[in-house]
Every structure is written in structure tokens, then in C-alpha cells.
C-alpha positions in Angstrom: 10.1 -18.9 9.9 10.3 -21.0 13.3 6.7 -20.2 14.4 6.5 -23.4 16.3 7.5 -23.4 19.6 10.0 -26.3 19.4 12.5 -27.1 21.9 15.2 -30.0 21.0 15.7 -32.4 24.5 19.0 -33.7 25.5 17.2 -37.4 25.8 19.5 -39.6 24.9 18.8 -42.2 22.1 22.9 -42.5 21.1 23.0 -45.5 22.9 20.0 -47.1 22.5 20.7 -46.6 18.6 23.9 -47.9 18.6 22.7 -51.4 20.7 20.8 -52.0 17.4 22.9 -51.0 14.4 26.4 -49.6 13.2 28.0 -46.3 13.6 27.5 -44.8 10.4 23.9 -45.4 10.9 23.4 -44.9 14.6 24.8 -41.7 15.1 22.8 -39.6 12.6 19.7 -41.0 13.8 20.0 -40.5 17.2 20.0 -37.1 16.4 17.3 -37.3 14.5 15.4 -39.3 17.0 16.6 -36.0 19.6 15.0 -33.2 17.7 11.8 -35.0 16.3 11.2 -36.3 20.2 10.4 -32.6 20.6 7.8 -32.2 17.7 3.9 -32.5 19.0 3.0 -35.0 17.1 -0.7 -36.2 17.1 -3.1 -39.7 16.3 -3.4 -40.4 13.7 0.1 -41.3 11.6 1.6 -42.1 8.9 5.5 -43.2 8.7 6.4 -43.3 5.0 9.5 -45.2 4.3 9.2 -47.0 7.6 12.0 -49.2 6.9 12.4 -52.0 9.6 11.1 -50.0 12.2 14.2 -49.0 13.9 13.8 -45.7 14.1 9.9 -45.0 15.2 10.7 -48.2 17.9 12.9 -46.0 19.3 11.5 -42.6 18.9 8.0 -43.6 20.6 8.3 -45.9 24.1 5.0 -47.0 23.2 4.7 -49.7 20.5 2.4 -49.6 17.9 2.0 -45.7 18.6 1.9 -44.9 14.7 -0.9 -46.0 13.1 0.3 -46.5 9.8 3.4 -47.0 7.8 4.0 -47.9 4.0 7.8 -48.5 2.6 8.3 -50.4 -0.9 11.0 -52.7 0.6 8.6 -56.1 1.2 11.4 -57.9 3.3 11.3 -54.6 5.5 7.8 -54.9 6.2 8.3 -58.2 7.3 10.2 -57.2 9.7 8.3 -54.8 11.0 5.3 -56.9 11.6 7.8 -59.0 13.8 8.9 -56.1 15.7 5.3 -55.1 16.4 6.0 -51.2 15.9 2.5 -50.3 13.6 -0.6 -51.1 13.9 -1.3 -51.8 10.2 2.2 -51.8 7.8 1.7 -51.3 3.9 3.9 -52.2 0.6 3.7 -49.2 -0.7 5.4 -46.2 -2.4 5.9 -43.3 -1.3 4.5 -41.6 -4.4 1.6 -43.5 -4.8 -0.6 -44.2 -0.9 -2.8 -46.1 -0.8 -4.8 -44.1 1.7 -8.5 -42.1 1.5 -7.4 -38.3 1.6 -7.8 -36.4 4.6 -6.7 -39.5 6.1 -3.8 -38.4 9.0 -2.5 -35.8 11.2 1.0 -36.2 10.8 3.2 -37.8 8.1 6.3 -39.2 8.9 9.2 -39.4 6.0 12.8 -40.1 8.4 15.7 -39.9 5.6 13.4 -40.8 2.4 13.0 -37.5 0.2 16.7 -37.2 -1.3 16.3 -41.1 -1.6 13.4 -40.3 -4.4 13.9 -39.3 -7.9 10.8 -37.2 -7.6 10.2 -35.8 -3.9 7.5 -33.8 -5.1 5.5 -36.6 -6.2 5.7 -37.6 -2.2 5.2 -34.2 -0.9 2.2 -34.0 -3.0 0.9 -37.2 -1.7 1.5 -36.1 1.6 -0.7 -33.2 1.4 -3.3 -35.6 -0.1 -3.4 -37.6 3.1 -3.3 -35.0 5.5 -5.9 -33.3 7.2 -6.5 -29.7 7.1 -3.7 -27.8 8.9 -2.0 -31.4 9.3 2.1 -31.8 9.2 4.8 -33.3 7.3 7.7 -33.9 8.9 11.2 -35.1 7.8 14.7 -34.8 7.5 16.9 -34.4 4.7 20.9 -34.4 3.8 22.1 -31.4 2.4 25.0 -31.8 0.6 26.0 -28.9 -0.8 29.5 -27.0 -1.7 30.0 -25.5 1.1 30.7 -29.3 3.1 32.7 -30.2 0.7 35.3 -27.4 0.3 35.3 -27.6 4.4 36.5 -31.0 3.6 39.4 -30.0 1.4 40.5 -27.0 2.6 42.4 -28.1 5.2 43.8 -30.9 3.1 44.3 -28.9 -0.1 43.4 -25.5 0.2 43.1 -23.5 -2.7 42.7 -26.9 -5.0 39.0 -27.8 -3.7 38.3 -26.8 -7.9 34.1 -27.3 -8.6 35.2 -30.0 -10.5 36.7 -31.9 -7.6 33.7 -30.9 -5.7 31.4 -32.4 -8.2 32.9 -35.3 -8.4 33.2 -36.0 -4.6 29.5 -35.2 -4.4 29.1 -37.7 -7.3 30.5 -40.5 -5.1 28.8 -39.9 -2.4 25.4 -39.6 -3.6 26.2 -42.8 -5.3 27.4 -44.8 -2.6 24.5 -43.6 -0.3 21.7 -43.5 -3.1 21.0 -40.0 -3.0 19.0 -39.1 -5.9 17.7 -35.1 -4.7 19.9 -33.6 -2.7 18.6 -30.4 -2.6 19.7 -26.9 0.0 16.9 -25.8 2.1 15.3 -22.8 -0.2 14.8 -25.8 -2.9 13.2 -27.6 -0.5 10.9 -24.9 1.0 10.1 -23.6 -2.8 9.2 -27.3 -3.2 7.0 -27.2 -0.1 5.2 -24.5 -0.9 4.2 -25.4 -4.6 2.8 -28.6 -2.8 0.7 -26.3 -1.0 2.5 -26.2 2.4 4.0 -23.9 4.5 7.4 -24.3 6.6 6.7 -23.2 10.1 9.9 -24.7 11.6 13.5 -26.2 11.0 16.6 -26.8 12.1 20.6 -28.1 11.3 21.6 -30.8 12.6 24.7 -33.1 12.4 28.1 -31.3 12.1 31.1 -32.0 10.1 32.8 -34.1 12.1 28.8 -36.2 12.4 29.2 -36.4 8.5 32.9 -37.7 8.1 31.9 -40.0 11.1 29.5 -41.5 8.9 31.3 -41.4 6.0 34.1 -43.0 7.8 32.6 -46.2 9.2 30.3 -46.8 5.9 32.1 -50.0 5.9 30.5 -51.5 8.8 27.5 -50.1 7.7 27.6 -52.6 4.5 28.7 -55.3 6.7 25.7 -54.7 9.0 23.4 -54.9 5.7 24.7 -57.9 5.0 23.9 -59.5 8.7 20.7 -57.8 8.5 19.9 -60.0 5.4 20.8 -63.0 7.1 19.7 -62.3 10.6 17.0 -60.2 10.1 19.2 -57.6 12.2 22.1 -55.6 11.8 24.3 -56.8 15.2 25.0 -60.7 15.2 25.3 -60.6 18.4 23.4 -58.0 20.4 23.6 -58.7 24.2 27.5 -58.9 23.8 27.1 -55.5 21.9 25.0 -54.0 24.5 27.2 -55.1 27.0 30.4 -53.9 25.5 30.6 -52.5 22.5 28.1 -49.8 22.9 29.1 -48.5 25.9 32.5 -48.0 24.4 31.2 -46.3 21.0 28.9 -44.2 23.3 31.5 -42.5 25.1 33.9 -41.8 21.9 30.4 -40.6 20.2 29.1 -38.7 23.0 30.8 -35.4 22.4 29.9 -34.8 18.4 26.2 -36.7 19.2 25.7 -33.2 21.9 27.7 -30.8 19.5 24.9 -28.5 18.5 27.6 -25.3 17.8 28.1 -26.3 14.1 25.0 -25.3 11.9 25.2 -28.5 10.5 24.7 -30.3 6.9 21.3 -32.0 7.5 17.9 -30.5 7.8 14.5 -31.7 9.8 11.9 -29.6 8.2 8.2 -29.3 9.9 6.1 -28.5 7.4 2.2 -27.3 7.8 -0.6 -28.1 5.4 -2.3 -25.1 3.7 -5.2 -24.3 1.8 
């Protein structure tokens, strides 16, 4: 199925991601950051579920490389005019675009799908906006069974029952907001009833990535909480920069490179079809 000649680089975005927010965030997307810095992408784009920008800022050197990006979140899309990172930003959702078809190349969606209630209403708008033979790219968390009894087995064994399973998945989808957490067939099956066609992806973030994040959620809350306030997730950056990050870089280095596990996330490159 991985008919595109993708190669993931060993750039490193760890610490530039964690200069600008907390653990539980940074790590997972500086691997994201790592294997879409490898995808082709061409003029013009769309980001859906932009966010405040973090993420394309660091992905593309150049600003204002994307030419569009929508996200529902108004207060986020005032911070992204700030940061300068799109040419033209959008309140939108992700479900409904407000965008002529045929309109883009590529279509951006970073940690957005399981977020929606309906993904396929998104997908489908995705293929509305694309060109012919255009892409959708994006990643996905995949939590399914299999994480979870690695997470108890060592702790319990043979008492990781489906009910404790279901209710751990319960939690966490909760506490992240997960609302379609679906395992990679459901997703391609999904794909290609939207008329697409998978022509590459790829596991990333291990187990030890995942309890990382789980881990430090608490900072992550805190950071929201500055972020409101600030308009940024670290109150104080340069000292950050200076010493924190360095520090968190090093401890992170080793499970940000680990590319032995499979992994429990997905980054799906999708292809537009007729």
C-alpha cells in the first residue's frame, strides 16, 4: 500500500517543539512534524484545524507557506494572524469549508479526525476541495486493545479483563476529547467510501511516547491555562529555551528517535480518486 516513495528524516523538531509548549504536547508532534517533513507537499494548501499555528510554524521554515487554514476555535485564529503563519486564516469547520471545489492541492488535518464526531463529513469535504489526484494528509491516535493490555500486563497480567480495557479507553478518550478513535482498516474503508485511495502510511509514537504523554497531561492543562492568559503556552520562553528545553531534550531524545516499536498513532497520505 506504500506506493509513495516516502522517506521519514531524522530533522530534529523535538526541541524546537518543546521551546514552545509542554511535554505531553511537544513530544508527539515533533514526531509528527518528522515524518510529514518528508511528504511532497505542493501550493496550494489547506491546513484544517490549524489551531494556533504551532505546528505548520514549525513544520515549514517559511512563513505564510500554507495558503489557507480554517479551525472553529475564533481565539485560535487570532492567534494565528499574530503569528503570521497563513496567508488568509478562516473560522470555519471542518465539516462545512467554505472554499470553491477543486480549490487545493493538499489538505492538511494534524490531530483533528478522532477529535470529530463525524470524520467522514471532513474527509468528504476534503475530497470536495481537492483537485484531481490532490492529497489528504493527517494523523490520527489509534487507541485500540492491543495498547492497553501492553499497559496492564506487566502490572496485572492476566486481569487486563475487556471491561477494564473499556473503561480505561473511556477515560482517556474523555480526558483528551477523542470522539472516533478508529484502527487503520476503519480508517482506510472510510477513505475509500470518500472516494480516495491510501497510497502511504506509517506508525509512529511508541508505548513509552504514549504513557509519556499521558504522564505529563498535567502540565499540558496548566500550559492551556497560560495559553489563555498569555496567548502562549510557556510564561516564560527565553528562560525555557535556555534551560528547560535543553534538559527535556536530552531525557526525550531517546523515545523521540525510537522508531523500533510499530507504534499507536498513524499519519495516513491519502490520494484523491475519481
Amino acid at each position: 500500500m506504500n506506493d509513495l516513495n516516502v522517506k521519514t528524516d531524522k530533522k530534529e523538531f523535538l526541541s524546537k517543539y518543546l521551546s514552545n509548549a509542554p511535554v505531553a504536547l511537544a513530544l508527539i508532534r515533533a514526531m509528527e512534524c518528522r515524518l510529514m517533513d518528508s511528504i511532497p507537499f505542493a501550493n496550494p494548501i489547506l491546513d484544517l484545524g490549524c489551531g494556533d499555528g504551532l505546528f505548520s510554524s514549525i513544520l515549514f521554515k517559511e512563513k505564510t507557506y500554507i495558503d489557507c487554514a480554517v479551525d472553529s476555535d475564533e481565539s485560535e485564529v487570532e492567534l494565528c494572524y499574530k503569528k503570521g503563519v497563513y496567508r488568509d486564516i478562516k473560522v470555519a469547520e471542518a465539516e462545512d469549508l467554505p472554499f470553491d471545489d477543486e480549490s487545493f492541492k493538499y489538505v492538511i488535518a494534524n490531530d483533528l479526525l478522532a477529535h470529530l464526531k463525524n470524520p467522514g463529513l471532513a474527509v468528504n469535504e476534503a475530497w470536495r476541495v481537492l483537485s484531481p489526484g490532490g492529497y489528504l494528509c493527517f494523523t490520527v491516535p489509534t487507541l485500540v486493545p492491543k495498547f492497553h493490555a501492553n499497559v496492564f500486563t506487566d502490572f496485572i497480567n492476566t486481569m487486563a479483563s475487556q471491561n477494564i480495557i473499556k473503561l480505561f479507553n473511556h477515560n482517556i478518550k474523555s480526558y483528551f476529547r477523542l470522539n472516533s478513535i478508529l484502527k487503520f482498516q476503519q480508517w482506510s474503508q472510510l477513505l475509500k467510501e470518500s472516494g480516495f485511495r491510501v497510497v502511504y502510511h506509517k506508525k509512529y509514537a511508541s508505548l513509552s511516547a504514549i504513557c509519556i504523554q499521558i504522564i505529563t497531561s498535567f502540565y499540558l492543562c496548566r500550559g492551556s491555562m497560560y495559553k489563555k492568559a498569555l496567548g502562549r503556552y510557556i510564561p516564560f520562553p527565553q528562560i525555557h529555551e535556555k534551560i528547560i528545553t535543553p534538559i527535556t531534550s536530552w531525557f526525550l531524545k531517546s523515545v523521540y528517535d525510537d522508531e523500533s516499536y510499530d507504534g499507536e498513532n498513524y499519519l495516513i497520505l491519502a490520494k484523491k480518486v475519481e
